[in-house]
C-alpha positions in Angstrom: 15.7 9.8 -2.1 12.0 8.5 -1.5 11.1 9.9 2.2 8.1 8.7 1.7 9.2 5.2 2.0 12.1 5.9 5.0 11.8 4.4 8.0 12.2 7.1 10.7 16.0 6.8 11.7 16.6 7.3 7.8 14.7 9.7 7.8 16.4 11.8 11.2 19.6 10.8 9.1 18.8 12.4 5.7 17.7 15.4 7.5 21.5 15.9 9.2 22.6 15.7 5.4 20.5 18.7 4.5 21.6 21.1 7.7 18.1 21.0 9.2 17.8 19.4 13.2 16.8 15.8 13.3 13.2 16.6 15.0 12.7 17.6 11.4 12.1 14.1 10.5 9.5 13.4 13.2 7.3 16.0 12.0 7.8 14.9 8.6 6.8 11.4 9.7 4.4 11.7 11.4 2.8 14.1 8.3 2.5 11.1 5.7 1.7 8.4 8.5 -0.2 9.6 11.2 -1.9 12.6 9.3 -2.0 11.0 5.9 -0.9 14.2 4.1 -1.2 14.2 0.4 1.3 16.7 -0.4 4.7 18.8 1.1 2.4 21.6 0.7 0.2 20.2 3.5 2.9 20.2 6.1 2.3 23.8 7.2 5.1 23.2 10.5 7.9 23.1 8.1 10.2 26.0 6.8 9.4 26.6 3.2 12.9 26.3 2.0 13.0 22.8 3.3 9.7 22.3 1.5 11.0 23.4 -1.4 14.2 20.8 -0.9 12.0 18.1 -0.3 9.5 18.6 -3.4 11.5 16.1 -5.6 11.7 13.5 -3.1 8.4 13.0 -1.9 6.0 10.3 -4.1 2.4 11.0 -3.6 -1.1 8.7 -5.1 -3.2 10.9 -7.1 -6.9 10.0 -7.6 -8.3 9.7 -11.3 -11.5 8.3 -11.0 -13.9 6.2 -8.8 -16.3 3.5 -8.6 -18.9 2.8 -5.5 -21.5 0.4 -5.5 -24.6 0.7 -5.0 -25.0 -2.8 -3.7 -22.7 -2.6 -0.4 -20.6 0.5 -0.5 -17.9 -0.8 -1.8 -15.2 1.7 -3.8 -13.0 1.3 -6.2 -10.2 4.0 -6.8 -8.0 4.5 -9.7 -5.1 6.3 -8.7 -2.1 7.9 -10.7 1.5 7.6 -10.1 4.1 10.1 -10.5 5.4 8.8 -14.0 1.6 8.4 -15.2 0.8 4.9 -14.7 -2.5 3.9 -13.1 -3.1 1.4 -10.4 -6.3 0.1 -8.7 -7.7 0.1 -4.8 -10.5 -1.2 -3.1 -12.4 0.0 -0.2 -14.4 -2.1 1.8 -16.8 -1.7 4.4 -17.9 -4.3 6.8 -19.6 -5.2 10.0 -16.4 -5.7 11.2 -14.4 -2.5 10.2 -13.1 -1.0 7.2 -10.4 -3.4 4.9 -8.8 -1.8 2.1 -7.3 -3.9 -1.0 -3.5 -2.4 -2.0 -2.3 -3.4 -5.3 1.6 -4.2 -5.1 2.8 -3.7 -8.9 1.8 -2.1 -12.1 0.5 -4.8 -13.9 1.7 -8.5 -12.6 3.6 -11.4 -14.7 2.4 -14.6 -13.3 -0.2 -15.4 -16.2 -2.7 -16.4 -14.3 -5.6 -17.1 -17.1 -9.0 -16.0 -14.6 -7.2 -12.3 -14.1 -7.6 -8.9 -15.6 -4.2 -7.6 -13.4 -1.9 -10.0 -16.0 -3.2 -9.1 -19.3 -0.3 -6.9 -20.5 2.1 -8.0 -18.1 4.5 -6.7 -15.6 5.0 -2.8 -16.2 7.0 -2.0 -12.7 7.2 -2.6 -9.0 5.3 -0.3 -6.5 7.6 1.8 -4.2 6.9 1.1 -0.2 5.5 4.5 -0.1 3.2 4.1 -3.7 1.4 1.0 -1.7 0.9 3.0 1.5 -0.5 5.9 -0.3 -3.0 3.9 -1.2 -4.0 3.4 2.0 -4.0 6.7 3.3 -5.5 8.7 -0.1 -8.1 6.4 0.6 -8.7 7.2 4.2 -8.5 11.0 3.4 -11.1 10.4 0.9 -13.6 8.8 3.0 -13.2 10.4 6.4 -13.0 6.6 8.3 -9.9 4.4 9.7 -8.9 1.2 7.6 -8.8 -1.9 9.8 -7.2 -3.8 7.6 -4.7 -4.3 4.9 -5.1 -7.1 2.0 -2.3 -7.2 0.0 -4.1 -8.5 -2.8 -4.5 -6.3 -5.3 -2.6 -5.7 -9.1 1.1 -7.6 -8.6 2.3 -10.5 -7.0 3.4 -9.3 -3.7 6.5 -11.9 -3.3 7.9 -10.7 -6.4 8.3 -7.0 -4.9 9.5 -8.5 -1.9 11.9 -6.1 -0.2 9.1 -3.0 -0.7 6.7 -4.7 0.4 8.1 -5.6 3.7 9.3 -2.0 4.1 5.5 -0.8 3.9 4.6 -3.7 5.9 7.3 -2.5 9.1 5.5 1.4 8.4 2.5 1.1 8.2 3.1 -1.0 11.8 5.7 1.5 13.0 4.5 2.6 16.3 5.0 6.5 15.7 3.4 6.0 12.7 0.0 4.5 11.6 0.5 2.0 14.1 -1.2 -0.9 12.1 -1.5 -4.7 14.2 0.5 -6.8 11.6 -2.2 -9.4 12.5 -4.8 -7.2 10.5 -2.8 -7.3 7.0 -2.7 -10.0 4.8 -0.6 -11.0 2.1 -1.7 -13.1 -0.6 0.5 -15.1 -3.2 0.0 -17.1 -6.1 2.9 -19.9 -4.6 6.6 -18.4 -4.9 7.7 -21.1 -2.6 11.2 -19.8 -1.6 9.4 -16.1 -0.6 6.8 -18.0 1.2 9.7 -19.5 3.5 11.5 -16.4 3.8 8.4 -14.2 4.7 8.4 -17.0 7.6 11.5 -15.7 9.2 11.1 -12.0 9.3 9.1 -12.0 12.3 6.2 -10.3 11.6 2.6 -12.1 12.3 0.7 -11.4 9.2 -2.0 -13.4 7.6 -0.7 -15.5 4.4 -3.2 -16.4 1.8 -2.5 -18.8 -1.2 -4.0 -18.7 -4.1 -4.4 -22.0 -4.9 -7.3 -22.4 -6.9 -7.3 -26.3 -8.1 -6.5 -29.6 -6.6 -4.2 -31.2 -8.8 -0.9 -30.1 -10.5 -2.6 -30.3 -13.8 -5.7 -28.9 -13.2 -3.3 -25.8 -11.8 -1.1 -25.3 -15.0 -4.2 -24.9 -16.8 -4.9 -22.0 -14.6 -1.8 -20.7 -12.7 1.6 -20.9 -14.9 3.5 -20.6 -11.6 2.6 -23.9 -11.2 5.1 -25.3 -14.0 7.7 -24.1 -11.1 6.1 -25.3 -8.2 4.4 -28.4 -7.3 1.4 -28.3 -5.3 3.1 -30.8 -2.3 6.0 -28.2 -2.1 3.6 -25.3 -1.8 1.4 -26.4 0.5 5.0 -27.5 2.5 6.1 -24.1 2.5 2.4 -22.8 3.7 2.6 -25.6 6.7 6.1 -24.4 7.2 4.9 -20.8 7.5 2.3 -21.3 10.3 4.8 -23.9 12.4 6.8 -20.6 12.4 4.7 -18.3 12.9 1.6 -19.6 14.3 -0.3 -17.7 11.5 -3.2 -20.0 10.4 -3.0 -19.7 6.2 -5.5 -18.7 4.5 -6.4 -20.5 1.2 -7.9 -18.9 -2.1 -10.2 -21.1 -4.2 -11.7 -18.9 -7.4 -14.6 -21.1 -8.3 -14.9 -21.3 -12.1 -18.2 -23.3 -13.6 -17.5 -26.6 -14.7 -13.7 -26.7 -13.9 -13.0 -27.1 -10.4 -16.9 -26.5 -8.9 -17.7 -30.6 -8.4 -18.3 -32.2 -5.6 -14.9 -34.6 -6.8 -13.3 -31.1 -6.8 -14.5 -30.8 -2.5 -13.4 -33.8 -1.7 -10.2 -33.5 -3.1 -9.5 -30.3 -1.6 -10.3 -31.6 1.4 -7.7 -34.9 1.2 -4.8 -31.9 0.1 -5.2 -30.0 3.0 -6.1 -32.5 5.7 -4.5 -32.1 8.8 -3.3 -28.5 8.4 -4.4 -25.7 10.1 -6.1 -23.8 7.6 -9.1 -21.9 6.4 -10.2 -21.9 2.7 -12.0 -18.3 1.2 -14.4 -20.0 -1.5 -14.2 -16.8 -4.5 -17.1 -17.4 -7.4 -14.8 -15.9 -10.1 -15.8 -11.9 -11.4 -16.5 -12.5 -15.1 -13.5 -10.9 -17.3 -14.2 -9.6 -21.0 -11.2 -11.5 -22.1 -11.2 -14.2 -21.2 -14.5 -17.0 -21.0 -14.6 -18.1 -17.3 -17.9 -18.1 -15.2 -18.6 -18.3 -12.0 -20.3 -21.2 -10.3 -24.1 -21.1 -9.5 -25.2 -20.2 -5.8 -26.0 -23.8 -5.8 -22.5 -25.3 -6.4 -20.9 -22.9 -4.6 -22.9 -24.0 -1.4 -23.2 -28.0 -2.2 -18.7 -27.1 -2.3 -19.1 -25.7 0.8 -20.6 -28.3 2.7 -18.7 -30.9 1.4 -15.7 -29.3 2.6 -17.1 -28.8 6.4 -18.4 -32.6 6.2 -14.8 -33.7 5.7 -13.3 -31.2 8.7 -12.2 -28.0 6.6 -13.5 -24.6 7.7 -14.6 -22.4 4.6 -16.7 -19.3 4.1 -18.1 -18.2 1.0 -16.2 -14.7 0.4 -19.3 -11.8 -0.4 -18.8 -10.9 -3.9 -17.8 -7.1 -3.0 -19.0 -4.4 -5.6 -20.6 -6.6 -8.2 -22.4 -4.2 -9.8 -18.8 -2.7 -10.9 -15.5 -3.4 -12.5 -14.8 -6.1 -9.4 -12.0 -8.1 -11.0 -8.5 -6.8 -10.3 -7.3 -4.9 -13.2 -10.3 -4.2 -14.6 -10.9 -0.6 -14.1 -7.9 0.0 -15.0 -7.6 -1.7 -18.1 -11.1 0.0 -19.3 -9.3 3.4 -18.5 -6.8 3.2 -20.6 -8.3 1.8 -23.1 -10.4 4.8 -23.3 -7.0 7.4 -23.1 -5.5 5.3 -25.8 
């Protein structure tokens, strides 16, 4: 019994079941989502015996270590879970507010060959309340408000899908955080049947793709989800998503030198995604020890750029946040427990 991840009518529910009154739960909600409370300990309005009941059911992030970089601000936690295993978070300041970068699993199985988060696949799924306490150690740690949620951490988000649409509907809950769904996004490697079925729950979040390449073959080399999924039925499903939604998608290109970087490369991007409503995020790859990509030159990246706005698609050139640290996903954590082991 998690009530970290209940909603609040579970919550006034498992309360009846343990003899205590059903405003119990409010205060209890309101603790871990409008006060961010890191332990039961912490929740000084509530009897000590019930305290005491609650202690085993109550999952809590603990900080391990840290990153900041010197260059922009940007942090990087490494949090620990109750069973021991270690997950990343990334805190980003901007003009614009504070966004903060959740991971969604322990590890991740889609093989994608540019990412640290895969190398040593899947471990487990992140409870509802695991990817919110990322959220709120985070803000307890630095004293500010997040702004917004990127669900694109460690994990393929689609492939947790029932938790993480339970921590989307808390962190939006009105008597909780109280979160715009239209400041989270959710980014996906291409799970085409979860991309439709996100579509229909109703809630007016951002999707990003990860798409990364402009041909099926060019995308195997790089995505193994793409053995499943043709590119024309993914970028169905994305078109499908915003007539439903009215979302515009978001799509991920991870620039890698002398792969997909040419102006050929531009162009075709440009002819995949004509017509749709879109924006693309232009990524220069972050440099992982194990594997040999690199990221395009300034140069390229720009000359990509233009090409794209010549032939009527919006693009920005994502900031490469906290360079000057372990900035791929996974990465920090990988180095960590290399160094326990």
């Amino acid at each position: 019994m998690d009530i970290t991840s209940m909603y609040l009518d579970e919550l006034k529910e498992y309360m009846t079941t343990l003899g205590e009154p059903a405003f119990r739960a409010k205060q209890v909600f309101e603790w871990i989502h409008k006060k961010q409370a890191q332990s039961l300990d912490e929740m000084t309005n509530l009897p000590k015996a019930l305290r005491e009941k609650l202690a085993d059911n109550a999952l809590f992030v603990r900080e391990e270590t840290r990153q900041t970089s010197r260059e922009d601000g940007t942090v990087k936690f490494l949090y620990r879970l109750h069973d021991g295993n270690l997950i990343e978070t990334v805190w980003m300041p901007h003009d614009y507010g504070i966004s903060v970068c959740v991971s969604s699993q322990v590890g991740c199985r889609m093989g994608c060959r540019f990412c640290a988060s895969t190398i040593g696949g899947l471990i487990r799924n992140l409870e509802p309340a695991e990817i919110l306490g990322q959220i709120y150690a985070s803000m307890r740690s630095m004293g500010k408000r997040v702004d917004n949620v990127v669900v694109m951490g460690t994990g393929e988000p689609f492939d947790n899908y029932d938790n993480l649409i339970r921590f989307i509907k808390l962190l939006t809950a009105p008597e909780g955080y109280n979160l715009s769904a239209r400041s989270i996004t959710v980014s996906t490697c291409g799970i085409v049947e979860k991309i439709l079925q996100f579509a229909q729950e109703g809630l007016p979040v951002t999707l990003a793709l990860s798409l990364h390449a402009t041909t099926d073959e060019e995308r195997k080399a790089l995505m193994p989800v793409a053995h499943k999924y043709t590119l024309s039925e993914t970028l169905a499903a994305c078109n499908a998503y915003f007539e439903q939604t009215g979302r515009r998608v978001s799509y991920e290109y991870s620039l890698v030198r002398g792969q997909n970087d040419s102006e050929a490369h531009a162009i075709r991007l440009s002819k995949l995604l004509a017509g749709q409503n879109c924006h693309v995020n232009l990524i220069p790859v972050n440099p992982i020890a194990e594997r040999d990509y690199k990221a395009s030159d300034p140069g390229s990246v720009q000359k990509f750029k233009l090409t794209l706005e010549k032939n009527s698609i919006n693009g920005t050139i994502r900031r490469s946040a906290g360079s000057d640290i372990d900035a791929a996903c996974g990465q920090l954590r990988r180095r960590f427990e290399d160094r326990e082991r």
